[in-house]
N, C-alpha and C positions, 0 to 999 in steps of 0.2 A: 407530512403531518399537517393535519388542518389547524388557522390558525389558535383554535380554544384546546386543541391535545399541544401544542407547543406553549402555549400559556401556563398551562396546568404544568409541565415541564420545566418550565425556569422559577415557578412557582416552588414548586418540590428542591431544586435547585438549591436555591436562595434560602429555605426551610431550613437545609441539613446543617447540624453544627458544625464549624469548621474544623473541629477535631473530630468527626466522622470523617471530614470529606481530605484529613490530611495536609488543612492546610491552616496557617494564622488566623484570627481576626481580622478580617480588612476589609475594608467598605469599597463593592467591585461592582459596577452598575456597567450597560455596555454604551458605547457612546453613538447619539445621533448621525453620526457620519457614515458607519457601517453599511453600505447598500448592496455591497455584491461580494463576493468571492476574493477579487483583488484586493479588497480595501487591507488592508495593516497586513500586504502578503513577502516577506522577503526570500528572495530568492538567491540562492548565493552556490559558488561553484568551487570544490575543493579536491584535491588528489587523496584518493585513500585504496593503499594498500596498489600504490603506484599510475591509479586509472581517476579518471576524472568521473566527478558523481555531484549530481546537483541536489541540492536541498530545497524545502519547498517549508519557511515557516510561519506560525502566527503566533504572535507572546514573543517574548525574550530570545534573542537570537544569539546570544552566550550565557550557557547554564550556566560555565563554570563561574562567569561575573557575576551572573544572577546570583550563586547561592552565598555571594558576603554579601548581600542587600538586605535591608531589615526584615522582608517581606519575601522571602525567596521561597521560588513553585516548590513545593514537594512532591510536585508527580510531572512528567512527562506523557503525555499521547503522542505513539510515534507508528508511524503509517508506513507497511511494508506493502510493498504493491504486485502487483503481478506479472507477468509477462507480457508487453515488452514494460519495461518498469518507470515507467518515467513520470514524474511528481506532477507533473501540470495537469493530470488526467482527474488527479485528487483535487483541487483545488474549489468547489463547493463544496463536495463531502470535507473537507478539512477547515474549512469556515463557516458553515453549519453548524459542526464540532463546536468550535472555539467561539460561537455567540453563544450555542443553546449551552453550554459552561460558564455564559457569564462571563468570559475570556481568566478565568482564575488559573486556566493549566496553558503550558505552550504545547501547539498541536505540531508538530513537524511530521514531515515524511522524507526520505532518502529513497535516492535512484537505486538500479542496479547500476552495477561499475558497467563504463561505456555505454548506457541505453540512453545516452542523452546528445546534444549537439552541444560542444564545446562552446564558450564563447571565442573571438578569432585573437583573443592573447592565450587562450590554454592551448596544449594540444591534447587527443586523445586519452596519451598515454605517456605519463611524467619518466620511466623508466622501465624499457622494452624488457629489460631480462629477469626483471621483477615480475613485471604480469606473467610474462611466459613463463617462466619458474614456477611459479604459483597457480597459475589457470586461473586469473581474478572472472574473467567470463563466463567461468564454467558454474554448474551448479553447487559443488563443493567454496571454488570460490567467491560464490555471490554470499554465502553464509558466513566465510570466515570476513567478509566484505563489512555485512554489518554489526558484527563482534567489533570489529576493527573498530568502524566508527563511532560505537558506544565508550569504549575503549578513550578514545580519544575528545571528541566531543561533550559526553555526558557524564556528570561526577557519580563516581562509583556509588554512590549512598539514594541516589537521586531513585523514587519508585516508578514503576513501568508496569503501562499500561496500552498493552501492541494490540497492533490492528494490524491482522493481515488479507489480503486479496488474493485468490489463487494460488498459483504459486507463493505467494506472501507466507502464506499459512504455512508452509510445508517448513519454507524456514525459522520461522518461530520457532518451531514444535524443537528443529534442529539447535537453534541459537540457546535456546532451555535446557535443552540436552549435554551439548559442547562446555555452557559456563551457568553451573549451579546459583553461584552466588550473584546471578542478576536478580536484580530487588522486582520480579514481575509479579504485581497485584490481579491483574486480571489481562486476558485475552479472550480478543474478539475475532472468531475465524471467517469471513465471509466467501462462501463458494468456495470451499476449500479444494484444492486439488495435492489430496495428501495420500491418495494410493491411486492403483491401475489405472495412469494416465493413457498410457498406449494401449488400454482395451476400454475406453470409453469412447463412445458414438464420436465425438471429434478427434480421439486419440489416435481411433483407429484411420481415419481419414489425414491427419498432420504427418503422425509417424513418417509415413515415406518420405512427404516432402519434407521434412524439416531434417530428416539422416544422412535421403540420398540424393535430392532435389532439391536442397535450397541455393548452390552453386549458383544455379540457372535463373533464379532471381536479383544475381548483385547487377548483372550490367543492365535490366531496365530498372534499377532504382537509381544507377548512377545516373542512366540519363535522366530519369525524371527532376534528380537532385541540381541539374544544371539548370531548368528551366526558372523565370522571373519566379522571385517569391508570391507575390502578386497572383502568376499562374496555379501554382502548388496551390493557393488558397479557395480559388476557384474550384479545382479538380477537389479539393476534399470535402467541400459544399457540394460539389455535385454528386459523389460517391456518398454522402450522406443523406442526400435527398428524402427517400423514402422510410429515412427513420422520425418518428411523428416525437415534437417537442423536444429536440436533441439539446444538449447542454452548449451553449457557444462557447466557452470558456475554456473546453477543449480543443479546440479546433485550432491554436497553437501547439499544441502537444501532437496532436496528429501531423502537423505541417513537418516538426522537427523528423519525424521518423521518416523522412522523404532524406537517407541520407546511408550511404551505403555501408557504412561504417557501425550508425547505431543496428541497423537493419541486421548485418552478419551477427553483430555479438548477441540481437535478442534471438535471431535461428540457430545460431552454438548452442547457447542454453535451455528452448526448445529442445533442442535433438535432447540434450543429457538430461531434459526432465521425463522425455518419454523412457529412457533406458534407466534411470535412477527409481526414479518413483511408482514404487511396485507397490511394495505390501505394508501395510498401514502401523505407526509407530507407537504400538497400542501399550507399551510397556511407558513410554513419554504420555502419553495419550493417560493412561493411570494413574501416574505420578502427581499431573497435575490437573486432573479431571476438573477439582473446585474453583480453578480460576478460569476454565475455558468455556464461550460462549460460539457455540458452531450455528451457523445458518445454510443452507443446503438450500439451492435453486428448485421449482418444480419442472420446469424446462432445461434444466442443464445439462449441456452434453457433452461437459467437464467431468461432471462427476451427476452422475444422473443417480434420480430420487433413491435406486436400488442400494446406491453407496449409504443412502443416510439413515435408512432401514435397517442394512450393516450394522453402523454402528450403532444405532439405535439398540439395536437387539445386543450388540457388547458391552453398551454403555449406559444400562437401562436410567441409570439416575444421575444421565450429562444432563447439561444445556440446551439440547438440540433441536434446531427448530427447522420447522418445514415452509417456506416460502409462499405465501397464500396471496400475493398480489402480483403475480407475472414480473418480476423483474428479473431482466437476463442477469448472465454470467456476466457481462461488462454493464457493471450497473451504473459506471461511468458518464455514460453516455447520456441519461437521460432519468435518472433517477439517485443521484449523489446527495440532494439534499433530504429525500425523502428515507435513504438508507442510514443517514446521519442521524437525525431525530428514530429512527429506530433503537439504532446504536444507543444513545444517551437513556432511552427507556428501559431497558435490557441492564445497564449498566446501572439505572438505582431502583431496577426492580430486585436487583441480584440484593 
């Protein structure tokens, strides 16, 4: 966003009465300090649902303390991510969020169970016959994953307002499904990959390797995972090279995934998102049309433009909108703060 459409933005912002926007009277201005992504970023690493999962927050980093405070958020922004799921990937688009709001809401986002690199007092997996029992890796498990940690984390009253990515999306639609009385105001679907992932242009090309082929990738990730950190940092600068203006901020999140560990559990859930995710959950999809805001890539080969035509055509008076500035399916990489300020536009234009 240029800087006078992001002016015009917190302008509109700051306009709305705070009983529109759901929340107290309180005088919220953002502070001088703020200059990058990092700035007020907590990062913190918990077992849910027996598998370690990192969180990624800005705002208040205990709801439930938060809501006896005189002043306590009345909404959440919580960032479901994609495949492989790991929160450092978010980290401009989720401080983007949390300035161009004035910081009035806390923005969080949650891993997938195991897509992330333990710190060296956790391990993986708090209790082996839990996961396994459960398939917390799997794609039914990654869903009941973050049930779980709404569940536990977020007070039941608390309103939600999800942002999902790719596969992100798929689980929403699921999470809505599963538990009615989640207090959800609105959803943001970006690049959604919510049907015929195995008959999409990259579907059709993953499929094998992620079913029957992804074996054959754990022992050059283990060895990679052995070399200097230092190294690993290099090779992911260098493997990035030719992407123009790439976000640096990532570039820790990519370094973790050099680990064989997070590696298998994000190719498990690959395989079961091409064999799960067929035909689109238009009956979910109806139910809550008026809170859903879809964005559909014009280059994506996730779900290429034909999907959003689909539903265009089933859904003549969604949300749905069709990407007019070339940004990929990993809009991560290089375009987070620009899909951020989209976000918050969409969100008080609604």
């Amino acid at each position: 966003m240029v800087p006078f459409l992001r002016s015009q933005t917190l302008k509109r912002i700051s306009s709305v009465s705070p009983e529109l926007c759901g929340a107290d009277p309180v005088d919220v201005m953002c502070s001088p300090g703020s200059v990058g992504p990092g700035e007020d970023a907590s990062v913190q690493y918990v077992y849910c649902r027996g598998a370690i999962t990192e969180l990624l927050k800005y705002g208040p980093t205990d709801l439930h303390a938060a809501s006896k405070s005189p002043n306590p958020p009345k909404m959440l922004i919580l960032v479901i991510p994609g495949n492989p799921g790991v929160v450092g990937f978010y980290k401009t688009y989720m401080w983007t969020l949390y300035q161009t709001f004035i910081r009035r809401y806390p923005v969080w986002a949650v891993s997938h169970a195991g897509h992330c690199m333990p710190p060296e007092t956790y391990d993986m997996i708090e209790d082996a016959s839990v996961t396994e029992k459960e398939d917390v890796f799997g794609l039914n498990g990654q869903i009941e994953h973050k049930l779980a940690f709404l569940r536990k984390h977020v007070p039941r009253d608390t309103n939600l307002l999800l942002i999902g990515h790719s596969i992100g999306c798929y689980i929403i639609l699921e999470m809505m499904k599963r538990d009615p009385e989640l207090k959800v105001v609105k959803v943001v679907m970006l690049f959604p990959t919510i049907e015929r992932m195995a008959c999409s242009p990259q579907g059709k090309v993953m499929t094998p390797v992620l079913c029957r082929l992804r074996y054959a990738f754990y022992l050059p990730i283990f060895l990679l995972s052995l070399l200097p950190e230092r190294l690993k940092v290099s090779i992911v600068h260098l493997a990035l090279r030719n992407f123009y203006a790439v976000d640096t901020s990532i570039i820790p999140a990519i370094v973790s995934l050099i680990n064989v560990d997070c590696a298998a559990n994000g190719m498990y859930m690959g395989s079961q998102e091409m064999r799960l995710v067929v035909e689109r959950d238009n009956a979910t999809v109806r139910q809550h049309l008026s809170k859903l805001i879809f964005y559909y890539g014009a280059t994506d080969h996730w779900c290429p433009v034909q999907y959003y035509h689909d539903i265009r055509k089933d859904f003549p008076e969604g949300d749905i909108h069709l990407c007019e500035r070339g940004i990929r399916h990993a809009f991560v990489l290089d375009a987070g703060e620009e899909m951020a300020n989209m976000t918050a536009e969409w969100i008080f234009d609604d």
